[in-house]
C-alpha positions in Angstrom: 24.6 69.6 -13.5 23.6 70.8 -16.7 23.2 74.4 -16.0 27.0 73.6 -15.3 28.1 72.9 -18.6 26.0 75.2 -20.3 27.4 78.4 -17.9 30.7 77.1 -18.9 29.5 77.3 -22.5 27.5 80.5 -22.6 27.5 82.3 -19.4 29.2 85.7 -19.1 32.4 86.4 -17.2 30.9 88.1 -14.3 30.9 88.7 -10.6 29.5 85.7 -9.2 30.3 83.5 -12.1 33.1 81.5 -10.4 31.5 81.1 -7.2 28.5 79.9 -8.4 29.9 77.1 -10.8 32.4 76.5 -7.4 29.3 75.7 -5.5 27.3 73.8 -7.7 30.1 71.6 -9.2 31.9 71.3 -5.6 29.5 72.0 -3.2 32.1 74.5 -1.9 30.9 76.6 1.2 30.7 79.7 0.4 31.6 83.1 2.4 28.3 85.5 2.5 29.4 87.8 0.0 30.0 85.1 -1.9 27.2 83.8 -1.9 25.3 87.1 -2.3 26.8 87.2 -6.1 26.6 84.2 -6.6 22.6 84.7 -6.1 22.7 87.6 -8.2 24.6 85.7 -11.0 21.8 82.9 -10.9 19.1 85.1 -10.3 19.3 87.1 -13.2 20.1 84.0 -16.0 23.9 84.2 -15.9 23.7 88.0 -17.1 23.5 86.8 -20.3 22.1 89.9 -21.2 24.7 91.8 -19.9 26.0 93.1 -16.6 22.9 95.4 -15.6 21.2 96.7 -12.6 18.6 94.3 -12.4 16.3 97.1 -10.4 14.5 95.0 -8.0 14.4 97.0 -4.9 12.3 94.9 -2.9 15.1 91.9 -3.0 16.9 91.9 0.3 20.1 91.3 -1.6 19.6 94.6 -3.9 21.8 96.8 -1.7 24.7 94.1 -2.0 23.8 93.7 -5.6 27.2 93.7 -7.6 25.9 95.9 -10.9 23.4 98.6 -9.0 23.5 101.8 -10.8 24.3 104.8 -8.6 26.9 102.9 -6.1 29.5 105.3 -4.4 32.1 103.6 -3.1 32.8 105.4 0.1 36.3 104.8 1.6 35.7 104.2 5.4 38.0 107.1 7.7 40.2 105.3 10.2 40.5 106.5 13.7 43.6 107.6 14.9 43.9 104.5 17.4 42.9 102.3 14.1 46.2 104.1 12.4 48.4 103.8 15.8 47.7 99.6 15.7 47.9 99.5 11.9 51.5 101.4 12.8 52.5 98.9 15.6 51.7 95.8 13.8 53.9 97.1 10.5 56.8 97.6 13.1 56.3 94.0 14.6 55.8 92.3 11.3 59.0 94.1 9.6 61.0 92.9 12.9 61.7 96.6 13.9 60.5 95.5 16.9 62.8 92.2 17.8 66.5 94.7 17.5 64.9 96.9 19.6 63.8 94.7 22.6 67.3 92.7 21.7 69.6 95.5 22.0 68.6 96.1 25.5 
């Protein structure tokens, strides 16, 4: 409980920051992504040297790692029956839907 305290005194504002405290105060399950930067945050001291790459390739969690250097972000394409079900469940949601089966 005292790394608690002290990350609420000193520890950076980072990814990971609030899930970690969340899980050590509350014991709060945490979702796998999560619990990946909340590893990171712990794993390198709370950044408290700043939010850097922390270049440990070997680490199984590197490729998840929140700070890696050279990340693209790569927006994934959407098949066309992906876009067609997005479509339909917008209709249903906005109610577009109901007045048509009801005018019938």
């Amino acid at each position: 409980m005292a790394d608690v305290v002290w990350i609420k005194k000193h520890g950076k504002t980072a990814k990971g920051k609030n899930e970690y405290l969340s899980y050590m105060e509350h014991g709060t399950k945490l979702s796998h992504k999560q619990a990946i930067l909340a590893n990171c945050y712990q794993c390198l001291g709370f950044y408290v040297d700043g939010k850097n790459d922390c270049e440990i390739p070997d680490c199984p969690l590197y490729p998840y790692m929140p700070y890696r250097k050279g990340v693209v972000k790569v927006k994934r394409e959407r098949s066309e029956k992906q876009i067609e079900h997005d479509r339909k469940l917008s209709l249903l949601r906005s109610g577009a839907k109901k007045t048509m089966y009801e005018s019938k």
